[in-house]
MARVEX-792870 format. One record per residue (C-alpha): residue number from 0; residue in one letter; z, x negated, y. Coordinates in Angstrom, 1 decimal. Layout:
<drenses>
+-----+----+--------+--------+--------+
!   i ! aa !      Z !      X !      Y !
+-----+----+--------+--------+--------+
! NUM !  a !      Z !      X !      Y !
...
+-----+----+--------+--------+--------+
</drenses>
This chain:
<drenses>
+-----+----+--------+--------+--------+
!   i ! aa !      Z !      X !      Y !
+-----+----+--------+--------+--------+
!   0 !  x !  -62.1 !  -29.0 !   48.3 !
!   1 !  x !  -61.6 !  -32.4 !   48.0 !
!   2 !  x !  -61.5 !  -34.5 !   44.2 !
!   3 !  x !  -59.1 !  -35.9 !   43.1 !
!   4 !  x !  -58.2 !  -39.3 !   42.1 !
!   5 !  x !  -58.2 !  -39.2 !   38.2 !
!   6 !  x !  -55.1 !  -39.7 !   36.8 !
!   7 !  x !  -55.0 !  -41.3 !   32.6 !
!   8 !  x !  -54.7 !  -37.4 !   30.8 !
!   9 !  x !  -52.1 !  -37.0 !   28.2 !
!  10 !  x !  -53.5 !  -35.7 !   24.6 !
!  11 !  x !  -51.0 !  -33.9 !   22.9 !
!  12 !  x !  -52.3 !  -33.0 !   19.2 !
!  13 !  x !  -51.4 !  -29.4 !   18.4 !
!  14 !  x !  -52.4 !  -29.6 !   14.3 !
!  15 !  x !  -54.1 !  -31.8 !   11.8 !
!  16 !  x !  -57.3 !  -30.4 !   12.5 !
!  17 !  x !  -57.9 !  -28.0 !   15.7 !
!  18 !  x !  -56.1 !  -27.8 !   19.3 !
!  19 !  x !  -54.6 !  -30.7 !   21.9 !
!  20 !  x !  -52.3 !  -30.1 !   24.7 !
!  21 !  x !  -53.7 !  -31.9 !   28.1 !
!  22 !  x !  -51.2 !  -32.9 !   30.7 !
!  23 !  x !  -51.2 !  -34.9 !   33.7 !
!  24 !  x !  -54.4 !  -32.9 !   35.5 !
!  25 !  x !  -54.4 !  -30.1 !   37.9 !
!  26 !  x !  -57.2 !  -27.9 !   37.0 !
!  27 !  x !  -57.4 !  -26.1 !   40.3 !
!  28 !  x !  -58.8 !  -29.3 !   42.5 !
!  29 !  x !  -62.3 !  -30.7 !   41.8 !
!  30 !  x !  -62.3 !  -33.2 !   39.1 !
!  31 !  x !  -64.7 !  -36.2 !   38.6 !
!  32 !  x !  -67.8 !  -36.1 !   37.0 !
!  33 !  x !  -66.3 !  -38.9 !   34.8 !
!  34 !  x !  -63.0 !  -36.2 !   34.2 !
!  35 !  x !  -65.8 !  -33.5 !   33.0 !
!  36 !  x !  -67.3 !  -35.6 !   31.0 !
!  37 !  x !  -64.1 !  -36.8 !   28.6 !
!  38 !  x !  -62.6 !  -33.2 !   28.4 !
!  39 !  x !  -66.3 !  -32.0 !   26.9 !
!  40 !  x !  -65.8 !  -35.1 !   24.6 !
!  41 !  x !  -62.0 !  -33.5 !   23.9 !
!  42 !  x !  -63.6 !  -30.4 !   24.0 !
!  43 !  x !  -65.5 !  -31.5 !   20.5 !
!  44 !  x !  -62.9 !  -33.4 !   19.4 !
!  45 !  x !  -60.3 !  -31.1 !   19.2 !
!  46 !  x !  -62.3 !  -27.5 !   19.6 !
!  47 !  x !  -59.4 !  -26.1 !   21.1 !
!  48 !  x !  -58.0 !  -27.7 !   24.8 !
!  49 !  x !  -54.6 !  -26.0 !   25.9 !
!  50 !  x !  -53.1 !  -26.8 !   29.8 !
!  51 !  x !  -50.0 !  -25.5 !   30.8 !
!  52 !  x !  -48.3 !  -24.9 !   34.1 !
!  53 !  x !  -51.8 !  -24.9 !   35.7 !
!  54 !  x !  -52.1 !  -23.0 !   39.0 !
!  55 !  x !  -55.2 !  -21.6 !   39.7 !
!  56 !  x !  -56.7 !  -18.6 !   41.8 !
!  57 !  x !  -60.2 !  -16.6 !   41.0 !
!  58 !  x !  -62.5 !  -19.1 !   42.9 !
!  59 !  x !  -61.1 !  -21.8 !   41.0 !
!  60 !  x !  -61.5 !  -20.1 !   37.8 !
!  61 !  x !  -64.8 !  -19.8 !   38.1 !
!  62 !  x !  -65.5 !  -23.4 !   39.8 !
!  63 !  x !  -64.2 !  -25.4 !   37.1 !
!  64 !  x !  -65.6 !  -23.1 !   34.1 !
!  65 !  x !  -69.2 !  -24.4 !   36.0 !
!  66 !  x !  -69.1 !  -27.7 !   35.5 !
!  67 !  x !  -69.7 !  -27.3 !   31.5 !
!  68 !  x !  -72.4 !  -24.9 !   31.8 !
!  69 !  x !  -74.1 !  -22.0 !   33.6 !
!  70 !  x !  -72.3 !  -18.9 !   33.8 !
!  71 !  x !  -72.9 !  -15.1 !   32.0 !
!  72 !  x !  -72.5 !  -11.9 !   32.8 !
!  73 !  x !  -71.9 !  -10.3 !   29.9 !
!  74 !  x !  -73.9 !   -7.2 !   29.5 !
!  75 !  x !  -71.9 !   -4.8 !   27.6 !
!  76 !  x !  -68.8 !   -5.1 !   29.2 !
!  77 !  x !  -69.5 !   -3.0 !   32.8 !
!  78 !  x !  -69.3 !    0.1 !   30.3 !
!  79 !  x !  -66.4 !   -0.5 !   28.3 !
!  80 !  x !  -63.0 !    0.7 !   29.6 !
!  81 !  x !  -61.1 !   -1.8 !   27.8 !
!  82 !  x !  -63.0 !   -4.1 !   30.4 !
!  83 !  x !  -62.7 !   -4.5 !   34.4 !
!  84 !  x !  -65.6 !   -6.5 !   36.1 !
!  85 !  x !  -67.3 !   -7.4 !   39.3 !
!  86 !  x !  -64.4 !   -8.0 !   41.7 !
!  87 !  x !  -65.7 !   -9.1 !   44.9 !
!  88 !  x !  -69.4 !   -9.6 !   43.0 !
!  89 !  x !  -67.5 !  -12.2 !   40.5 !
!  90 !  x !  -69.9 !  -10.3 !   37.7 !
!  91 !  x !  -69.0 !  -13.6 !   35.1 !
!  92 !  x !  -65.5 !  -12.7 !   35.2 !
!  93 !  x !  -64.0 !  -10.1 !   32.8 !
!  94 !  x !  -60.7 !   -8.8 !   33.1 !
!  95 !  x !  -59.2 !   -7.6 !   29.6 !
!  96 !  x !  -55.5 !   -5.5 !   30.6 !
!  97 !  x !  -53.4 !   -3.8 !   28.5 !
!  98 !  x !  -50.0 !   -1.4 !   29.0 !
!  99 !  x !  -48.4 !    1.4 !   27.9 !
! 100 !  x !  -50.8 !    3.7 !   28.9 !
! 101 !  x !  -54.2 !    1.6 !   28.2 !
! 102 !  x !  -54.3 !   -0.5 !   25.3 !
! 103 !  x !  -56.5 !   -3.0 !   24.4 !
! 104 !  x !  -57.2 !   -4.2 !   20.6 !
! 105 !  x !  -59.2 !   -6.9 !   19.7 !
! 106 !  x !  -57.3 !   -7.5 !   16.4 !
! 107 !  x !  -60.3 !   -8.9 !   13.8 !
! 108 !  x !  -61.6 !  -12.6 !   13.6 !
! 109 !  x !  -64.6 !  -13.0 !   15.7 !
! 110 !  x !  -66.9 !  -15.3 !   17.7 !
! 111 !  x !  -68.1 !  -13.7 !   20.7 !
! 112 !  x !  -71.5 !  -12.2 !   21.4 !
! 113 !  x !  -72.9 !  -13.7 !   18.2 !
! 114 !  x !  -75.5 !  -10.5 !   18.9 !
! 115 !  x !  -77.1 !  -12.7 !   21.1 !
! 116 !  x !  -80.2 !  -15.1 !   20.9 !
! 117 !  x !  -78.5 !  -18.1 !   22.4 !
! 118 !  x !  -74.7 !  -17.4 !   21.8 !
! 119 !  x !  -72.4 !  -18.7 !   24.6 !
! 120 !  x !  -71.0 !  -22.2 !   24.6 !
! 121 !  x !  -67.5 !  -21.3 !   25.3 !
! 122 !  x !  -64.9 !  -20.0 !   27.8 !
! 123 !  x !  -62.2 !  -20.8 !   29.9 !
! 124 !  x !  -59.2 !  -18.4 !   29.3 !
! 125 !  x !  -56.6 !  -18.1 !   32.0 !
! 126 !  x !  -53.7 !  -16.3 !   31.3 !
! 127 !  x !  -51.7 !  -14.8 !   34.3 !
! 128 !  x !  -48.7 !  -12.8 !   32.9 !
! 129 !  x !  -47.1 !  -13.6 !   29.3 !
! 130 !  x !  -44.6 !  -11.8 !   27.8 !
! 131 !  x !  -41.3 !  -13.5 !   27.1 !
! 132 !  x !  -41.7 !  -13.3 !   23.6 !
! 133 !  x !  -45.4 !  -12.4 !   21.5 !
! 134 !  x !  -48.5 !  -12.0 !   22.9 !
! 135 !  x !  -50.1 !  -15.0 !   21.0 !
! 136 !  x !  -53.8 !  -15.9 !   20.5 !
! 137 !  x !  -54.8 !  -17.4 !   17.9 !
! 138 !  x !  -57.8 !  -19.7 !   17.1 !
! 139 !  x !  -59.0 !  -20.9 !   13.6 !
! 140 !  x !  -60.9 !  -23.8 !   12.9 !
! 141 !  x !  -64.3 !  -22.4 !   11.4 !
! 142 !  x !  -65.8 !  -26.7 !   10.3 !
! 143 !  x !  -62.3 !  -27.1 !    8.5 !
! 144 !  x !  -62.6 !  -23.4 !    7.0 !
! 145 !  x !  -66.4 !  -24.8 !    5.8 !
! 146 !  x !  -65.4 !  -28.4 !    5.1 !
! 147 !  x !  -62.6 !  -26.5 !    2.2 !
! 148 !  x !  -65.1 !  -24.1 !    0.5 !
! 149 !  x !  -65.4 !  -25.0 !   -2.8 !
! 150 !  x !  -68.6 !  -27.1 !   -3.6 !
! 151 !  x !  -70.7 !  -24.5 !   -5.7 !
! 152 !  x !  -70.2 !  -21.9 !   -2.2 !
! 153 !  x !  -71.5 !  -24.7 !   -0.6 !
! 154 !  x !  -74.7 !  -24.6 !   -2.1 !
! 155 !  x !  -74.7 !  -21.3 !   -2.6 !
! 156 !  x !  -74.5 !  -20.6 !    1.1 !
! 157 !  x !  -77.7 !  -23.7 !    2.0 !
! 158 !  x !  -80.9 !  -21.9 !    4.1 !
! 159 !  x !  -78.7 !  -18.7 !    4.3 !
! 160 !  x !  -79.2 !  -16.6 !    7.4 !
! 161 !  x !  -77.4 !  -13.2 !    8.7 !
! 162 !  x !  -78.1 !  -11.0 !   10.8 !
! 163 !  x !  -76.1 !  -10.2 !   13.5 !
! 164 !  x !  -75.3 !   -7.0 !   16.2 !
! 165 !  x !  -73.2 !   -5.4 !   18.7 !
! 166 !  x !  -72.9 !   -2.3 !   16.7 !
! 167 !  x !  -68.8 !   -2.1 !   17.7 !
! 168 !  x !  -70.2 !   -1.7 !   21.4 !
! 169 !  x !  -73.0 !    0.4 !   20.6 !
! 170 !  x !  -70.4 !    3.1 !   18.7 !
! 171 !  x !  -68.3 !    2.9 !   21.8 !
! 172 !  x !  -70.8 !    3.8 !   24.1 !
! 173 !  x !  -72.2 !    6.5 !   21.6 !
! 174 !  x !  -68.6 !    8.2 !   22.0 !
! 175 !  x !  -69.1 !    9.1 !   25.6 !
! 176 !  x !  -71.5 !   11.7 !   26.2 !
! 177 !  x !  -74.9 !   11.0 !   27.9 !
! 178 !  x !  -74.9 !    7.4 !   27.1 !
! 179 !  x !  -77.6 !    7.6 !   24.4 !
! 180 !  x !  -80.6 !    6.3 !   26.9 !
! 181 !  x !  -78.3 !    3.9 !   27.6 !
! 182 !  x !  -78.4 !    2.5 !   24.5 !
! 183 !  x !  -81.7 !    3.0 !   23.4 !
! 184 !  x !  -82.8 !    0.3 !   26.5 !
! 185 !  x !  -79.7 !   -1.9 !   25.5 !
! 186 !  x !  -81.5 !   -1.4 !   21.8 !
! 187 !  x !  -84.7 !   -2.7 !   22.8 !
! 188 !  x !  -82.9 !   -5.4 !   25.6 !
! 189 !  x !  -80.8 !   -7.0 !   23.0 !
! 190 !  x !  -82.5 !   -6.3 !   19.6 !
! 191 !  x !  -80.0 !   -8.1 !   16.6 !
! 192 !  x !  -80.3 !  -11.8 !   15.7 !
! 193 !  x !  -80.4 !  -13.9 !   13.0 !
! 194 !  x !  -78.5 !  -17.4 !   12.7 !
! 195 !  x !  -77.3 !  -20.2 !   10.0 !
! 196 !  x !  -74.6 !  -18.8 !    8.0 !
! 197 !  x !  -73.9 !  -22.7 !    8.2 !
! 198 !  x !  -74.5 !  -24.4 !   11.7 !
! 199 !  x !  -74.4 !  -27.4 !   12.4 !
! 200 !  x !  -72.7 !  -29.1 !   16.1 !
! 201 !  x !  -75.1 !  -31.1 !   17.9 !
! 202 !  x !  -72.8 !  -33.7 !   19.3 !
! 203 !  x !  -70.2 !  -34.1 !   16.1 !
! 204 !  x !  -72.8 !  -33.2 !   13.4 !
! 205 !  x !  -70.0 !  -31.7 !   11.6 !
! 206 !  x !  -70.7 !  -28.3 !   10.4 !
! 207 !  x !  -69.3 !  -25.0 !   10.2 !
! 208 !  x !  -69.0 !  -21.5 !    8.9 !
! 209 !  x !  -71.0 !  -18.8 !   11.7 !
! 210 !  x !  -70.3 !  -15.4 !   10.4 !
! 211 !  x !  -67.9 !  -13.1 !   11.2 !
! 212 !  x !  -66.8 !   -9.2 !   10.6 !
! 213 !  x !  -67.2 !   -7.6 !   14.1 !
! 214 !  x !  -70.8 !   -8.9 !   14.7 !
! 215 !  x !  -72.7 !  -10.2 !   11.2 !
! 216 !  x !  -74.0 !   -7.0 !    9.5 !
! 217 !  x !  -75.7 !   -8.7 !    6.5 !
! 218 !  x !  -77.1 !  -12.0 !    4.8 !
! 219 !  x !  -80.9 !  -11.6 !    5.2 !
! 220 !  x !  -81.7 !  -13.2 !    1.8 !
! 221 !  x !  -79.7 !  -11.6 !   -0.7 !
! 222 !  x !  -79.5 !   -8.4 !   -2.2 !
! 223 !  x !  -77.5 !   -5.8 !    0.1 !
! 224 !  x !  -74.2 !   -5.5 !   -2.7 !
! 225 !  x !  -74.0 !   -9.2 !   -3.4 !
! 226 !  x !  -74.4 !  -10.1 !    0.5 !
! 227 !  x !  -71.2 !   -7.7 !    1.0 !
! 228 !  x !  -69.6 !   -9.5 !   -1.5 !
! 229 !  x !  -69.9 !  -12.9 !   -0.1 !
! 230 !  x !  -69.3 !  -11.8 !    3.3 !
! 231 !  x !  -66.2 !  -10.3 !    2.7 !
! 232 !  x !  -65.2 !  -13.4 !    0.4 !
! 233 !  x !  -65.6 !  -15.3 !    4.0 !
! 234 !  x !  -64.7 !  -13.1 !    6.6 !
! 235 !  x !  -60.5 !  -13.4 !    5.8 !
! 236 !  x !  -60.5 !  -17.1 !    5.7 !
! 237 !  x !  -59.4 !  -17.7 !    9.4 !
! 238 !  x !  -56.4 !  -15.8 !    8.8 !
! 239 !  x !  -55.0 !  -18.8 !    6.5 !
! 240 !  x !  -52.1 !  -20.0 !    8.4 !
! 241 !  x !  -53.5 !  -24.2 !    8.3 !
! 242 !  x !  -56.8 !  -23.3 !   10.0 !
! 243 !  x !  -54.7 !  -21.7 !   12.7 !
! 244 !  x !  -53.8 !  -22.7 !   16.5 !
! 245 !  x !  -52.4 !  -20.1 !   18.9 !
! 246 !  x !  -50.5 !  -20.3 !   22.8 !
! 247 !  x !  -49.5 !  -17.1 !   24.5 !
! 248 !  x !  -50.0 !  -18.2 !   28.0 !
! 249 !  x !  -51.4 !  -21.4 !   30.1 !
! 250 !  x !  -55.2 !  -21.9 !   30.5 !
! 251 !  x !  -57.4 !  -22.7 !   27.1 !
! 252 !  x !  -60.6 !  -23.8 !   26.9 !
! 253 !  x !  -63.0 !  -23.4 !   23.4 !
! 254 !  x !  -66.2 !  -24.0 !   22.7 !
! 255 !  x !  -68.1 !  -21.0 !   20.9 !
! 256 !  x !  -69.0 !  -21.1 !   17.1 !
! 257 !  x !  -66.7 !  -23.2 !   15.2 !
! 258 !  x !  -62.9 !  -21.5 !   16.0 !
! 259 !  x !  -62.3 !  -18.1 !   15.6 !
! 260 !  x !  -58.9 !  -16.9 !   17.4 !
! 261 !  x !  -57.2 !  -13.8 !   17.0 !
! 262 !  x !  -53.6 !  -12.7 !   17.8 !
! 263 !  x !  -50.7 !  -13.2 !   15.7 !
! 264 !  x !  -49.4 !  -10.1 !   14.1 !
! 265 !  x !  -46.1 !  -10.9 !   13.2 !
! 266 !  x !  -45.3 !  -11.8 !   16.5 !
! 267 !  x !  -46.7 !   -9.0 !   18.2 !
! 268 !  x !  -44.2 !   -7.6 !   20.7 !
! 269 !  x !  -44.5 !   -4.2 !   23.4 !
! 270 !  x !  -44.5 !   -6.2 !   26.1 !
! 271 !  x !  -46.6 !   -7.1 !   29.5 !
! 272 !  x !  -49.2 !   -9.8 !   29.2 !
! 273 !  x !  -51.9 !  -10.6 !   31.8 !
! 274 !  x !  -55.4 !  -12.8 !   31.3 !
! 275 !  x !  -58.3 !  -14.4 !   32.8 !
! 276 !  x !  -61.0 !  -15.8 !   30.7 !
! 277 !  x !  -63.7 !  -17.8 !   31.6 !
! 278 !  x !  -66.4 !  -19.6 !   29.4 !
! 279 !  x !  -69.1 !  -21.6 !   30.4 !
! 280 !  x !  -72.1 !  -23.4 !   28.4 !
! 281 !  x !  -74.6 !  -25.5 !   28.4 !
! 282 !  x !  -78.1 !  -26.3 !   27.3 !
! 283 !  x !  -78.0 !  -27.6 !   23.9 !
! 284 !  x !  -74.0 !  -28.2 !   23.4 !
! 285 !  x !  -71.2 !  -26.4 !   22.3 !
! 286 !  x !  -68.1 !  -25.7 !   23.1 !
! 287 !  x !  -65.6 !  -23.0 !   24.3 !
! 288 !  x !  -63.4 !  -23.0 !   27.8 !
! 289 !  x !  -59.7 !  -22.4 !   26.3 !
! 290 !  x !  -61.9 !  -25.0 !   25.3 !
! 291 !  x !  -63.2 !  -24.9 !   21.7 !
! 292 !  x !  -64.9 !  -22.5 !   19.3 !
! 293 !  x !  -63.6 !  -19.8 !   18.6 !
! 294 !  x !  -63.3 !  -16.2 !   16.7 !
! 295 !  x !  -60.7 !  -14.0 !   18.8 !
! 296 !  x !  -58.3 !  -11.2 !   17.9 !
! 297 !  x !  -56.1 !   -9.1 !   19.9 !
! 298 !  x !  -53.4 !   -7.6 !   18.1 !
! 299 !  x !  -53.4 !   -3.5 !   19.0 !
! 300 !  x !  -49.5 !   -3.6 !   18.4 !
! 301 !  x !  -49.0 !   -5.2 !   21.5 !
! 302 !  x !  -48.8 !   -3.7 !   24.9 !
! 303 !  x !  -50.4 !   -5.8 !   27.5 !
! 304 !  x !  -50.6 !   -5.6 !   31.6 !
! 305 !  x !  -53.0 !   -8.0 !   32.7 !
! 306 !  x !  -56.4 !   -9.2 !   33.2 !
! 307 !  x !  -59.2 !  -11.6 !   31.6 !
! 308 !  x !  -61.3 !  -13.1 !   33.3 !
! 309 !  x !  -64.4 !  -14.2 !   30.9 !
! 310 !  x !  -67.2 !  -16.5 !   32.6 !
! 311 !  x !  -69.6 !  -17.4 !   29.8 !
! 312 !  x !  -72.4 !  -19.9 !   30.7 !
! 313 !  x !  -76.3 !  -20.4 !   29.0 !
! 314 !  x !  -77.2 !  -19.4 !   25.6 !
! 315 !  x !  -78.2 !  -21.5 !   22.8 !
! 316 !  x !  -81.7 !  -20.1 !   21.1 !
! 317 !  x !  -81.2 !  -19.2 !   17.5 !
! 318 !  x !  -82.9 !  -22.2 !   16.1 !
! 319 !  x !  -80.6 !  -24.5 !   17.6 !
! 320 !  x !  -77.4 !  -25.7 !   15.9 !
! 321 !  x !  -74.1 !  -24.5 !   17.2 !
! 322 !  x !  -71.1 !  -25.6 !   17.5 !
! 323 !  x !  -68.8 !  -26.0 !   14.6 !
! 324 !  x !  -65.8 !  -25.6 !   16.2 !
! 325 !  x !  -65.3 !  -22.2 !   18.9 !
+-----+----+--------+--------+--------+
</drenses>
């Protein structure tokens, strides 16, 4: 596949704070090194890229979500229904569908796989079929949730870690019989982590609020009741409407750690919707291919047909700062 001849892109601000709209470049041909290079700098910039009317197949999916980063498999996924994986031996991408019959619910604020030592830099959605009307995603801007907490929480929440864990996965797979070796070696293959309750982005410096409901379990140095009680005094914040950017089709690009997206209830409609995600990352960055960073939410109202396709890229290693915007 030939590149192209870079064409000047066309930044669209979405909000004050979080999401841009990109125009004038075709995502399915091979950009420049020199085009890679300014959408990572949007990428951090804006945490959130959207691109509409892009037409691109599987191959290319996965072709462009490698030139941030990397890709992963994601290890949990294989034995989850809501998922489908490895088509033709494309283990990075994950197809999330949902219809009348199989429905698919990702409706809390989270960042994904926050369970993990090195969480993923971002990924690279690519939605296939929308509904005419719902069938939103929504992302929330986790530096301008932590950038608006009071000054005292501030300090309150300096050298704070949590712990976190994929204990929603690990009750799914308990549910099906005969799974319980399973777990024990995904136990002892992916033991919980601890990160920053406040992270910091290595590029921007800016920093940003890294907890979230489906994945932290607790704050490590407080006393169990009173580390509840700030969690949950954190864990609702995305859902304020000014730290919120959504599009219910196109292909999105986030970076991992500093947006949170989930879908928008209200607008949750029974009606077909089908997906491809893919993320990529790499070595000491962040950033998320919808592109930004990102907590994600599907709302279980809504029936959806389709398919995700999630490509994640490398890790970052817990003592390395992540990105304040997912």
């Amino acid at each position: 596949m030939a590149t192209i001849l870079d064409q000047r892109l066309q930044v669209e601000r979405l909000t004050g704070r979080l999401g841009a709209e990109l125009s004038n470049i075709d995502l399915g041909q091979t950009l420049s090194a020199d085009r890679v290079e300014e959408l990572k700098a949007l990428l951090v910039e804006h945490k959130v890229l959207f691109f509409r009317d892009q037409h691109m197949n599987r191959a290319q999916h996965l072709a462009l979500a490698r030139r941030f980063g990397p890709l992963e498999i994601h290890p949990l996924t294989t034995k989850n229904s809501s998922f489908s994986t490895d088509f033709d031996g494309d283990e990075e991408v994950v197809v999330i569908e949902s219809d009348a019959t199989k429905k698919f619910s990702g409706d809390v604020w989270h960042t994904d796989v926050t369970w993990r030592a090195m969480p993923s830099l971002g990924s690279l959605l690519r939605c296939i079929v929308a509904p005419a009307a719902g069938g939103d995603t929504l992302w929330a801007d986790m530096e301008a949730i932590y950038e608006d907490l009071p000054e005292d929480t501030k300090q309150r929440l300096v050298g704070l870690t949590a712990t976190h864990d994929w204990h929603l996965f690990r009750r799914h797979l308990l549910s099906v019989p005969g799974n319980e070796e399973l777990v024990a070696r995904y136990e002892q293959e992916m033991p919980p982590q601890v990160h920053p309750v406040v992270r910091t982005h290595p590029v921007s410096g800016r920093k940003c609020l890294f907890v979230n409901r489906s994945f932290t379990v607790r704050i490590n140095e407080l006393p169990e009741a009173e580390g509840k009680a700030l969690l949950e005094s954190l864990y609702d914040l995305p859902f304020r409407p000014e730290y919120n950017v959504g599009s219910a089709g196109g292909q999105v690009q986030w970076p991992s750690g500093t947006t949170a997206a989930p879908s928008i209830t209200s607008r949750a409609i029974s009606s077909p919707r089908t997906a491809c995600w893919s993320g990529s990352r790499s070595p000491g960055r962040s950033g998320r291919s919808s592109f930004g960073s990102a907590a994600t939410s599907w709302n279980r109202r809504r029936s959806r047909t389709g398919s995700l396709a999630q490509s994640r890229g490398r890790r970052r290693p817990a003592s390395a700062p992540a990105p304040s915007a997912r």
